[in-house]
C-alpha positions as CSV (number, residue, x, y, z in Angstrom):
1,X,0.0,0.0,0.0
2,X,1.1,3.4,-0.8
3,X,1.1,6.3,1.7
4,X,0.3,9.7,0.4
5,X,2.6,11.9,2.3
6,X,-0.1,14.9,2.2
7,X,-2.2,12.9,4.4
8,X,0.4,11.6,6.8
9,X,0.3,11.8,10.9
10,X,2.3,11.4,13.5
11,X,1.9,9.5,16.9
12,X,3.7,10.3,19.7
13,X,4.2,9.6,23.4
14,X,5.9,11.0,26.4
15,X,6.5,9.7,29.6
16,X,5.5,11.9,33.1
17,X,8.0,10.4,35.4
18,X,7.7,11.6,38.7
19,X,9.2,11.4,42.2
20,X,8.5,13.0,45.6
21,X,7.8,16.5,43.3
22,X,10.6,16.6,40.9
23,X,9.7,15.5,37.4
24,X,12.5,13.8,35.3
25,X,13.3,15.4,32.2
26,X,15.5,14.9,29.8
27,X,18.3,17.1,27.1
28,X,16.5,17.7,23.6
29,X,18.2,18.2,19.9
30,X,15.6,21.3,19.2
31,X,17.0,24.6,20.3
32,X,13.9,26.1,21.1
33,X,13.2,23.2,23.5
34,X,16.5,22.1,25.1
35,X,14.6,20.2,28.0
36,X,11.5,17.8,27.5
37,X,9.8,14.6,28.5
38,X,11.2,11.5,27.3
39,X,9.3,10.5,24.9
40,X,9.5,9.7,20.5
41,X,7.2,8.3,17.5
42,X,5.7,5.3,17.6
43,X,7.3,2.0,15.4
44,X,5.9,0.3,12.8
45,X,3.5,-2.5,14.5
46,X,4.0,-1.2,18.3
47,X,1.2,-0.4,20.7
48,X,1.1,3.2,22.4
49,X,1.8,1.6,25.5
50,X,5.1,-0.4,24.2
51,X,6.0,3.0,22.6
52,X,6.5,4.8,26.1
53,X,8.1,1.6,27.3
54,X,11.0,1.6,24.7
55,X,11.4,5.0,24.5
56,X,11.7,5.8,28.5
57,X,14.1,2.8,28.5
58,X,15.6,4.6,25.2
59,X,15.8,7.7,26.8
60,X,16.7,7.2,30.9
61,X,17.9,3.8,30.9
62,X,14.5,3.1,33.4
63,X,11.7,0.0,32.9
64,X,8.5,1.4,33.0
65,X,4.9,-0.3,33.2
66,X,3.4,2.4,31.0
67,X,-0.6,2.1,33.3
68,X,-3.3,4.5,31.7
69,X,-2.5,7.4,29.4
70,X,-3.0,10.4,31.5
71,X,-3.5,12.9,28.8
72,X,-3.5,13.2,24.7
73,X,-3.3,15.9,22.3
74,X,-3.1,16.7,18.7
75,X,-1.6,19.8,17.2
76,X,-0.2,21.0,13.4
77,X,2.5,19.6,12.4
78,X,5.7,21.0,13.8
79,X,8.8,22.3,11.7
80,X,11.0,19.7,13.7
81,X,9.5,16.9,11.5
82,X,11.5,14.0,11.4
83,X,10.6,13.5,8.0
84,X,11.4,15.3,4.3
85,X,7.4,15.1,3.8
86,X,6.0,17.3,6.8
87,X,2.9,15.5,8.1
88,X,-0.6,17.2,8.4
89,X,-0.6,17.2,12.1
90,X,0.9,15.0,15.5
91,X,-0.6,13.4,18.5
92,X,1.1,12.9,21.3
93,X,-0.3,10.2,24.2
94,X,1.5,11.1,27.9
95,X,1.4,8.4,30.5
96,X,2.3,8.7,33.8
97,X,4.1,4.9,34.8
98,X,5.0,3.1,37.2
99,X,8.6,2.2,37.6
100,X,9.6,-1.7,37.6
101,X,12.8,-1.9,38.3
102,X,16.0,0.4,39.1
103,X,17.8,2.0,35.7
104,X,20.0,-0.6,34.2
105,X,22.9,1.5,33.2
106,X,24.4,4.9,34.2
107,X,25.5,5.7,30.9
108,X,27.3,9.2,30.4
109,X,25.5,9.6,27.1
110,X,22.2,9.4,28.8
111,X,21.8,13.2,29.8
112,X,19.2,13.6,32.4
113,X,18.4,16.5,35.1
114,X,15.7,15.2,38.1
């Protein structure tokens, strides 16, 4: 099946992580948002839910059980499109998770601020 690229939409997620009041975020690419939520596109064939997973893991080195999604929006598409073809519009899914177990690395390329 062919896409047509005037037609295409993003889905996104980010992941709320949260302890006693300080919320963990993490070092962006885009200069006009050098902090963010961890958080990326969705894969080809993988749930919302396994999305936040892989990317917190990705992105902090934590294993998360994703829970509910505790908020959702859509928006235009943005000008830091991954893509050569800007999509018509993203929506992003946030979960706030519940950690499962302790980070498995303390990678100096993983650049996080509590």
């Amino acid at each position: 099946m062919t896409v047509d690229s005037r037609s295409r939409h993003l889905v996104a997620v980010l992941v709320l992580i949260e302890r006693a009041g300080a919320i963990l975020l993490v070092q962006s690419r885009f200069p006009d948002a050098p902090w963010g939520l961890p958080g990326g596109l969705l894969e080809v064939g993988e749930t919302v839910a396994q999305a936040a997973a892989r990317e917190a893991l990705e992105e902090t080195g934590l294993v998360i059980q994703p829970g509910r999604p505790i908020g959702f929006t859509v928006s235009p598409a943005s000008k830091r499109s991954p893509s050569r073809s800007p999509p018509k519009s993203s929506a992003a899914n946030c979960y706030k998770p519940r950690l499962k177990r302790k980070p498995l690395s303390t990678s100096p390329s993983i650049n996080c601020r509590p």
